[in-house]
C-alpha positions in Angstrom: 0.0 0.0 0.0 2.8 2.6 1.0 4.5 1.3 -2.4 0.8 2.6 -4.4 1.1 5.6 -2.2 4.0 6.6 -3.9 3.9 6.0 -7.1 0.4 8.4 -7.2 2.8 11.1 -5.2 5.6 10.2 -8.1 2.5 10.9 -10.6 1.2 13.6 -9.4 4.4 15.7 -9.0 5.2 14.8 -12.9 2.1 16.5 -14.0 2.3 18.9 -11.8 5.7 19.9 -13.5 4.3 19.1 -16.8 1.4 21.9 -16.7 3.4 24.0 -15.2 6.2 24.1 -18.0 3.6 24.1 -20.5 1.9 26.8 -19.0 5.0 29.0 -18.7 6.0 28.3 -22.0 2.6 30.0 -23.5 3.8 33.4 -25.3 2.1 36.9 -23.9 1.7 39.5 -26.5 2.3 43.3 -25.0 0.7 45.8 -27.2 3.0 48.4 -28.2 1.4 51.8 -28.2 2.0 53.8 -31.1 2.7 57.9 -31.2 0.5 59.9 -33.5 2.6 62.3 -36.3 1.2 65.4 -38.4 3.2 66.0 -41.8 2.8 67.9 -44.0 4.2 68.2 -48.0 5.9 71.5 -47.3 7.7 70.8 -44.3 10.1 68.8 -42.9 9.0 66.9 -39.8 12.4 66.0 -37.3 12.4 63.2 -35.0 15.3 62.5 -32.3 15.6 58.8 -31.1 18.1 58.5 -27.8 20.1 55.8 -30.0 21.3 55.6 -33.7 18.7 54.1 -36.4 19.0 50.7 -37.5 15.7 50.2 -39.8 13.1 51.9 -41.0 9.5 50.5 -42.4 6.9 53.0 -44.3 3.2 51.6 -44.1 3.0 53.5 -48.0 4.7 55.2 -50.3 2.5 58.5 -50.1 5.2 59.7 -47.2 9.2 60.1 -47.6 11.9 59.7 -45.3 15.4 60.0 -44.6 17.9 59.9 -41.8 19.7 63.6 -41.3 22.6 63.7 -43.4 25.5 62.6 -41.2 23.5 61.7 -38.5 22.5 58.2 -37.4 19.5 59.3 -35.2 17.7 62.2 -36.3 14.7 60.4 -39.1 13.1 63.4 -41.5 9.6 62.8 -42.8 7.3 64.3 -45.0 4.7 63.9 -47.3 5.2 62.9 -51.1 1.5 63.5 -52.1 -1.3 66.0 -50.3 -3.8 64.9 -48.3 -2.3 61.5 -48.2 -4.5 58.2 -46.4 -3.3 57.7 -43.0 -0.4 55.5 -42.3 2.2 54.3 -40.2 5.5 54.2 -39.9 8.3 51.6 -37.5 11.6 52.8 -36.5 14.0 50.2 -34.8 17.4 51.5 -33.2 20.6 50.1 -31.9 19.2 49.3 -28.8 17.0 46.9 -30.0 13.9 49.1 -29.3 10.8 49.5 -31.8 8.8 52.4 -32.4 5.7 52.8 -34.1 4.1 56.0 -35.3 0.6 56.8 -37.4 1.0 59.8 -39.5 -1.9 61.9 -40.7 -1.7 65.0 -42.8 -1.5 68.7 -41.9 -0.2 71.0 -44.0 -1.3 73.9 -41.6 0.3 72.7 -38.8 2.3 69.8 -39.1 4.4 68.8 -36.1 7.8 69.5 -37.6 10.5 68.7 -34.1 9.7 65.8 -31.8 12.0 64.0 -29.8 11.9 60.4 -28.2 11.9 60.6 -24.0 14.8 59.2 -22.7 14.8 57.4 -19.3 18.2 59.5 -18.1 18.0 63.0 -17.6 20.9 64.5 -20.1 20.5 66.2 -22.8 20.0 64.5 -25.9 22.8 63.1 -28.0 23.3 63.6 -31.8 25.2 60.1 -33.0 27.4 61.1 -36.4 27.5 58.5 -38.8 30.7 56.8 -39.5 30.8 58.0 -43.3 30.7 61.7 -42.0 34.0 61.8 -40.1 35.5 60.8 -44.0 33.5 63.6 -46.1 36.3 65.3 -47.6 37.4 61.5 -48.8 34.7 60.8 -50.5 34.6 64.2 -52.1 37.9 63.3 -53.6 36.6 60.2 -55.1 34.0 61.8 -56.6 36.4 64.1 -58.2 38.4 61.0 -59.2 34.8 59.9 -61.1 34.2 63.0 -62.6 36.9 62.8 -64.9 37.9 59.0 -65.0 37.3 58.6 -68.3 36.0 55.3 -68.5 32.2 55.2 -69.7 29.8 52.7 -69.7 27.2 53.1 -72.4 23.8 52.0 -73.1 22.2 53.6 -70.1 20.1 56.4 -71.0 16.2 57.8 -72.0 16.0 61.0 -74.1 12.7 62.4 -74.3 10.9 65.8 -74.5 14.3 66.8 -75.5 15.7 65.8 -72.3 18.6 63.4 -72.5 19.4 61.4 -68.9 22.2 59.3 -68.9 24.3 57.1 -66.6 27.9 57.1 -68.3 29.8 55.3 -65.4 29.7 53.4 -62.0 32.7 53.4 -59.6 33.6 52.1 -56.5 36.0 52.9 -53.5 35.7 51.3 -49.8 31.9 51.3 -48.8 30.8 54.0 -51.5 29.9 53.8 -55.0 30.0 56.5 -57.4 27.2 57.1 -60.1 28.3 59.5 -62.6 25.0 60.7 -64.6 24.2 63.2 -66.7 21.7 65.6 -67.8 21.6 67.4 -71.1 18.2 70.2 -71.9 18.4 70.4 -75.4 15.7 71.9 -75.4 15.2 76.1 -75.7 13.3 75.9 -71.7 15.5 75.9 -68.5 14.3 72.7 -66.7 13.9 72.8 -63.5 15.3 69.8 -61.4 12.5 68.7 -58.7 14.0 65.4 -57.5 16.9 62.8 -58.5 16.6 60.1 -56.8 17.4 56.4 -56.6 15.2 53.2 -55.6 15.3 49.6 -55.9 12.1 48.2 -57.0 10.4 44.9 -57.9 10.4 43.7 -61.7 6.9 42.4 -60.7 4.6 44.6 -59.1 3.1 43.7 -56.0 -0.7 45.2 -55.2 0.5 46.0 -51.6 3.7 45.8 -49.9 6.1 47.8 -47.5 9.2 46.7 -49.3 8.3 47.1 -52.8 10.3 50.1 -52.8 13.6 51.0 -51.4 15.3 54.7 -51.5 18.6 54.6 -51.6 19.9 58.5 -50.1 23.5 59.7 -51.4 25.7 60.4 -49.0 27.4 63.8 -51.2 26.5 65.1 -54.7 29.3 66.7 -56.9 28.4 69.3 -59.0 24.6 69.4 -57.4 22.5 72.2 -59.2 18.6 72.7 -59.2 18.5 74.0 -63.0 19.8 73.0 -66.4 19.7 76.0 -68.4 18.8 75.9 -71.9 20.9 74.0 -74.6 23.2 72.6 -71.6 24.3 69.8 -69.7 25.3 69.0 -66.3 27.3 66.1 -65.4 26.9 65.0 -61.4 28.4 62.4 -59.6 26.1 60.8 -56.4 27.9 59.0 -53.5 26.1 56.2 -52.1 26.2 53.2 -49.5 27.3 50.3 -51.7 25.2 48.0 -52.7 23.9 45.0 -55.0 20.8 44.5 -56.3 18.8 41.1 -55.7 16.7 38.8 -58.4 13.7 40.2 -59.9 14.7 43.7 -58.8 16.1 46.2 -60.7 17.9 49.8 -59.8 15.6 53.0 -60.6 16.9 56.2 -61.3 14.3 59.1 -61.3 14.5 62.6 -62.9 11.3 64.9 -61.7 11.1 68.4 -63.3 9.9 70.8 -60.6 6.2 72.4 -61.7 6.6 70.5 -65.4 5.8 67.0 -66.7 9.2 66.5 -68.6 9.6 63.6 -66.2 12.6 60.9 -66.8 13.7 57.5 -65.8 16.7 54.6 -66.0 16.0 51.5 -65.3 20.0 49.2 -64.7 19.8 45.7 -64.0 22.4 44.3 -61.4 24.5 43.0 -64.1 25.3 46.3 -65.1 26.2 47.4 -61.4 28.6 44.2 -61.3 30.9 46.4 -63.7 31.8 48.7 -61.8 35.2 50.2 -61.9 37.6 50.5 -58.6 38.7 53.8 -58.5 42.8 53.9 -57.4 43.3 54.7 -54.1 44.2 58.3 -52.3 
């Protein structure tokens, strides 16, 4: 009897132990609250996080955003259309943190400096980016683009008399160089608006976050915000280094501000492969 006595006890504790671990192994979701934004399409909206920025997620393509120039944790939004649909944005820095925001639009009064409460009382920190402390470096190499006079050909789109064209790729470290040109033969001044570079999907998707990716430059040589009439204008973009994956392909986007002579380039990564070292400093 004190033998049967036991082996319940024996029982019992086991599935006592059991439950228990199954119990605590159960997941808890913790809803994370998120911060409402106003933007607007005129001006720039500032956020500082307390540590640098390691990804970034836009809910739509109706908003734009950047990280400061040279900074690591100051993120600049605003809006790329007026009176855009609601939408969100997630932020995740170095500490491992997310943060989530829903941004509406104001273009009266958009909130346009916000930054994130830290738990420690000192002031907050600006976090330069590595790339910054070597500016003057990469200027040189974009010099050294300029007039390297290897050219790749094949990559251009001339329309309403508008010629855009990208006439060499280099590479030094972490930074490539896109050299790229842009020739008004027409007898109107066009007006740059935006030149810009994504990496999009060969085959559209109906809705996704990461159909689209911006890639910023870091400097632009020889940046102007005209062409004037029956000239051209060479410029050279420093940017993070990169590939491009399958089924994706590298945009480059010419907008003419107030005008419709709009203008794109579409490389595959093949081209990209060919890129030329430049020699060292």
């Amino acid at each position: 009897m004190k033998k049967v006595r036991t082996v319940v006890m024996m029982y019992v504790i086991l599935f006592t132990i059991g439950a228990f671990a199954q119990h605590t192994s159960k997941n808890y979701f913790v809803n994370i609250e998120s911060d409402s934004v106003s933007i607007g399409y005129s001006k720039t909206t500032n956020i500082v996080f307390p540590y640098a920025i390691k990804s970034v997620d836009l809910g739509s393509q109706d908003i734009l955003v950047q990280k400061a120039k040279g900074l690591e944790n100051i993120l600049q939004i605003k809006a790329a259309k007026r009176e855009f649909i609601q939408t969100n944005l997630t932020v995740v820095t170095a500490d491992g943190k997310l943060y989530s925001f829903v941004l509406s639009y104001n273009e009266q009064s958009p909130q346009l400096n916000l930054s994130i409460n830290k738990t420690k009382a000192e002031g907050q920190e600006i976090y330069f980016s590595d790339e910054s402390r070597n500016g003057e470096e990469i200027e040189e190499y974009s010099k050294l683009a300029f007039y390297d006079k290897k050219k790749i050909r094949g990559e251009n789109e001339n329309k309403h008399d508008i010629k855009l064209q990208l006439n060499g790729i280099f590479i030094q470290k972490n930074m490539m160089y896109f050299r790229i040109a842009v020739r008004n033969n027409s007898t109107i001044t066009y007006d740059i608006d935006q030149l810009r570079f994504f990496i999009r999907d060969t085959k559209k998707v109906k809705r996704t976050a990461s159909q689209e990716i911006e890639i910023l430059p870091f400097y632009i040589l020889n940046d102007v915000a005209a062409i004037d009439e029956e000239s051209e204008n060479t410029f050279v973009f420093a940017l993070p280094k990169f590939t491009i994956p399958e089924e994706k392909y590298l945009a480059i986007q010419l907008l003419e501000k107030n005008g419709g002579r709009h203008l794109e380039l579409d490389v595959k990564n093949k081209k990209i492969e060919k890129v030329t070292v430049l020699p060292t400093l």
